[in-house]
C-alpha positions as CSV (number, residue, x, y, z in Angstrom):
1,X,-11.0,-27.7,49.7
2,X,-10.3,-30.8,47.3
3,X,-7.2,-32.8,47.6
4,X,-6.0,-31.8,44.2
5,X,-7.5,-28.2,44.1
6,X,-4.7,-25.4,44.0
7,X,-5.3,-21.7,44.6
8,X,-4.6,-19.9,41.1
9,X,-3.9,-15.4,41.1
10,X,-5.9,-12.7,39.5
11,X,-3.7,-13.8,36.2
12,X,-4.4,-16.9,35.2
13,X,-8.4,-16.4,36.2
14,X,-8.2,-13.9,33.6
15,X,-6.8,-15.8,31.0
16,X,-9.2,-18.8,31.7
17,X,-11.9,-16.9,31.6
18,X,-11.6,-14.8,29.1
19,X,-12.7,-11.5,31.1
20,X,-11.8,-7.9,31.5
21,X,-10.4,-7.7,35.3
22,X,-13.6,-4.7,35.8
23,X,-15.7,-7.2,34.6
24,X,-14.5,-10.1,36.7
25,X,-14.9,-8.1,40.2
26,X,-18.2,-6.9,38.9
27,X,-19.5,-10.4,38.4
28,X,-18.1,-11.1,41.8
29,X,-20.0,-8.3,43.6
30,X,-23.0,-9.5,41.4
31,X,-22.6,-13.1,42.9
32,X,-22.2,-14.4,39.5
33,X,-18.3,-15.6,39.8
34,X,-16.6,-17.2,42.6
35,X,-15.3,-14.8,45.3
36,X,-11.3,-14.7,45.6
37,X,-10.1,-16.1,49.4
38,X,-6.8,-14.4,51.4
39,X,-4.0,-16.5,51.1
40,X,-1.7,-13.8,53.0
41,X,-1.6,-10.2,53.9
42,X,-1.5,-9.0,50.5
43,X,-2.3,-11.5,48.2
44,X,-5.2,-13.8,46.9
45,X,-6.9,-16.2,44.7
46,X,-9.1,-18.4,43.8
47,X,-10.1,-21.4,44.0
48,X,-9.5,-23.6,40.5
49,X,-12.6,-25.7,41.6
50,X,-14.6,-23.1,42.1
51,X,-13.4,-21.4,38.8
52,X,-14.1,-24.5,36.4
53,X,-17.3,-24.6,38.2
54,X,-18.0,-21.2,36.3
55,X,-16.4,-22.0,33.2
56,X,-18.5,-25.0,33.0
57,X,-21.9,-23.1,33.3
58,X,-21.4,-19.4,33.6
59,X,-24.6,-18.3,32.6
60,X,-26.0,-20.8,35.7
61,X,-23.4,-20.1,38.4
62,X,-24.7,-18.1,41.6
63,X,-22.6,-17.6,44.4
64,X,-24.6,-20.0,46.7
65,X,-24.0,-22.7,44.4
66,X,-20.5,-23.2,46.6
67,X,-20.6,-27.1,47.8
């Protein structure tokens, strides 16, 4: 993880983004967003990185595209 990345919630991806939650977790099972990663027992997010990554080219971004 980057120095200066921070883990954002389910919230602020969506207002970033500009997608329906359904449509976020469909793109994720697709392989077309970023994956969300555990930060405890019940809670999760993603990395901002890996987010602006997709905001940057989200007609390009594939899952494997992870560095």
């Amino acid at each position: 993880m980057h120095s200066n990345d921070r883990i954002i919630r389910l919230k602020t991806v969506l207002a970033r983004t500009g997608l329906s939650r359904s449509t976020l977790y469909r793109k994720i099972a697709d392989g077309t967003f970023p994956a969300q990663i555990r930060i405890s027992i019940h809670g999760a997010g993603w990395r901002q990185s890996a987010v602006d990554r997709w905001i940057a080219d989200p007609v390009g971004y594939r899952a494997e595209d992870i560095r």
